[in-house]
N, C-alpha and C positions, 0 to 999 in steps of 0.2 A: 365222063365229066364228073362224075361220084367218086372216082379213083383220085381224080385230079385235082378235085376240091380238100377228100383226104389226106392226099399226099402234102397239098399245101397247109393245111391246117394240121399237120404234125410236124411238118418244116416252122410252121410258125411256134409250135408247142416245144421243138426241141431246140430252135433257139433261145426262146424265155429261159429254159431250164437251164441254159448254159450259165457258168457262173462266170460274172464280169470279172475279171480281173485288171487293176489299176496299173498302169507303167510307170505311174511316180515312183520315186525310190526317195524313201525316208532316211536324211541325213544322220548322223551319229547324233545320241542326245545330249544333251547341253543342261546344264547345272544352272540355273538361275537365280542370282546369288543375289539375296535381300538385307539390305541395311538392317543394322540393329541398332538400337539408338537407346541412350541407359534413361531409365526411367528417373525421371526427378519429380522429387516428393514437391507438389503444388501448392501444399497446406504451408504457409507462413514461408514463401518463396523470397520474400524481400527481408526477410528476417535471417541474423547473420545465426547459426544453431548453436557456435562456440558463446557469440554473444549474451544469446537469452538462456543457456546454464548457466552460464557465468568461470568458463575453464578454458583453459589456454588450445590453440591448433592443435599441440604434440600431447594431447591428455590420451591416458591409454581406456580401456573399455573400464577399468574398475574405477576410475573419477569420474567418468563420463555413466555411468550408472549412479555413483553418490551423489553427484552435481545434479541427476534427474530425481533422484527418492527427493534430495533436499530441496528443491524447487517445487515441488507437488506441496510439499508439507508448510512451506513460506505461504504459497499462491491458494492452499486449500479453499479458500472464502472468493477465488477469483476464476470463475472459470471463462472467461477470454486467459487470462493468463494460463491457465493448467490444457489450455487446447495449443497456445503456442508450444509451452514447454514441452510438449508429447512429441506435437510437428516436429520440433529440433531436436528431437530425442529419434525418432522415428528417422530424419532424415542423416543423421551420424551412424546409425544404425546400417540403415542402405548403404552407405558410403563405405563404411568398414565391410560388409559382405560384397561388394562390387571390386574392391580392393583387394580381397581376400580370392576370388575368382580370379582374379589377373594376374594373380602373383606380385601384387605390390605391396603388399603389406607386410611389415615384422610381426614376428612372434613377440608378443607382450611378455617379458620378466617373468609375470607372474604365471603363464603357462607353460612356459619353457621350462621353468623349474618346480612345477608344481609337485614334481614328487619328492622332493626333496624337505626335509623335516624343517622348518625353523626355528632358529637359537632361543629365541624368545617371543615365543608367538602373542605371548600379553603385553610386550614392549608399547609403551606411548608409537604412534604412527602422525604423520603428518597432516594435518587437514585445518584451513586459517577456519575460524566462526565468521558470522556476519558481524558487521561491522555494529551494529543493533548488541550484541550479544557479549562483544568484546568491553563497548562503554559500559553497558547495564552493570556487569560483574567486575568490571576494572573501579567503577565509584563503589561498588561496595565492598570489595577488601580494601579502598584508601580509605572509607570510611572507618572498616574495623581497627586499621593500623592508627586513624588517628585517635580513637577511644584508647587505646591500647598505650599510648603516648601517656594520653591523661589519666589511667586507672590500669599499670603494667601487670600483666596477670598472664600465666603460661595457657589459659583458658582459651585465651581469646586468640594461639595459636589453633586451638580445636575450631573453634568458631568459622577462622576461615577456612576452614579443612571441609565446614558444612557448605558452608556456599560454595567453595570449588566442586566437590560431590553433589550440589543441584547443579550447576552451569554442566560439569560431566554431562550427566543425564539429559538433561534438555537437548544437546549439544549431538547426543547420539539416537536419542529419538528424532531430528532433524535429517541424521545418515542414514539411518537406518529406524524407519517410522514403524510403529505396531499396527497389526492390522484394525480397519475401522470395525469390520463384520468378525468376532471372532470367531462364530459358527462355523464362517466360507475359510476361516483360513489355515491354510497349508500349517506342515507341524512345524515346518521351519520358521513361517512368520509367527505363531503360537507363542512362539519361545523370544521376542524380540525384548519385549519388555522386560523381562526380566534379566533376559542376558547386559540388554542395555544400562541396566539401574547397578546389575555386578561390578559391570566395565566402570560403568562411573566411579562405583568406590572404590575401587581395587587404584584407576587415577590419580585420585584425591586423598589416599594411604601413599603413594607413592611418591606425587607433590610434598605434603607433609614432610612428610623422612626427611626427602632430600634437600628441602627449605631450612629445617630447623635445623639438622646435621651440617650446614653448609656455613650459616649464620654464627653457630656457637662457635666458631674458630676461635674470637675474641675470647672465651671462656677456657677454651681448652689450651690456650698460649698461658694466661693467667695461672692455671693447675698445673703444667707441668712444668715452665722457668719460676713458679712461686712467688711473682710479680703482684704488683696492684698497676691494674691499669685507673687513667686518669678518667676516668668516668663512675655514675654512680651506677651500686647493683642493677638498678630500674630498668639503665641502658642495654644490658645485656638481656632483661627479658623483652625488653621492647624487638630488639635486633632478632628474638626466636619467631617473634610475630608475621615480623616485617619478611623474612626469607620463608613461612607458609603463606603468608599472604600470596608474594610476589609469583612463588614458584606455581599455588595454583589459580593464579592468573592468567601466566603463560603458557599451562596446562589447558586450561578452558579455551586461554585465544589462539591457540595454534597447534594444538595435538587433539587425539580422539583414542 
């Protein structure tokens, strides 16, 4: 019976030990394939981002950076406003790098050809002022052209040259703002202000020039056919006035 009982209880001990093995058979694996879904910026969702910069659909990333400096620098004193304008800066941003993963997007002019030297890197560039900026400085070269009417003096050609050389500057510390902290800032922003007040005069010499050069025509007809034109001297300096005025009007309202 001791044999028997042994026997069984190694019979039981060498069954346990046996290792189970399963007869399912595990089909080939399968890929499990999870939606991706683009993430949209939630901060000012109902707000249009081309809108509140104030730049058209087809703006490339370098307007769509000036159109963000310059609305910081407008809204500084507003921050509900400077919290949208980020949101739609931030959400164009995403847009362009979601674009740019998928292959939809063009190369911008401006990187496509970056290594390529430019003609005239100090050239006037295109950029409208606010409409705030354009009246301000449009009444006051009509102003100086109307003193200029009453007391004609080649002076008051300089004069507007000064006001167009402040709207310059104001105009491009708006594109391009200085830094607040000068401590924290980078060498590139370091340098704004002062590049910006260059830009401006370099401008407002170029306005000049080309207003008053434009203007004397009436004078220079007079010197070389040996003529009297029917007007008096006064008129021809009024007329040098009137083309610095105008040119850095147009300077200020619509170039940078």
């Amino acid at each position: 019976m001791i044999i028997m009982l042994a026997g069984r209880s190694f019979g039981l001990h060498h069954s346990a030990a046996k290792p189970v093995v399963s007869q399912a058979r595990l089909g080939a694996p399968q890929l499990c394939r999870v939606p991706i879904r683009p993430v949209v910026c939630q901060a000012a969702a109902s707000d249009d981002p081309f809108q509140v910069l104030g730049i058209k659909p087809d703006a490339d990333q370098q307007e769509i950076t000036r159109a963000y400096n310059r609305k910081r620098y407008e809204h500084r004193n507003n921050t509900s406003m400077i919290q949208k304008v980020e949101a739609a800066h931030g959400q164009l941003v995403l847009s362009a790098f979601n674009a740019r993963l998928q292959g939809g997007k063009t190369i911008p002019k401006s990187i496509k050809y970056a290594d390529r030297e430019p003609l005239f890197p100090w050239r006037p560039k295109r950029w409208d002022a606010t409409p705030k900026i354009v009246m301000i400085f449009g009444a006051l070269q009509l102003g100086m052209l109307a003193f200029s009417m009453q007391a004609p003096n080649v002076s008051k050609a300089m004069a507007c040259m000064l006001i167009g050389i402040a709207g310059n500057v104001m105009k491009q510390n708006a594109i391009f703002p200085p830094p607040e902290d000068p401590d924290m800032a980078t060498e590139e922003e370091s340098g704004r202000a002062g590049r910006n007040f260059v830009r401006g005069v370099i401008l407002g010499l170029m306005a000049t020039f080309s207003g008053i050069l434009l203007f004397s025509f009436p004078e220079y007809v007079q010197q070389i056919f040996n003529i009297t034109l029917p007007v008096p001297p006064s008129a021809i300096v009024t007329l040098k006035v009137a083309g610095s005025a105008i040119f850095n009007w147009v300077m200020t309202a619509f170039y940078y």
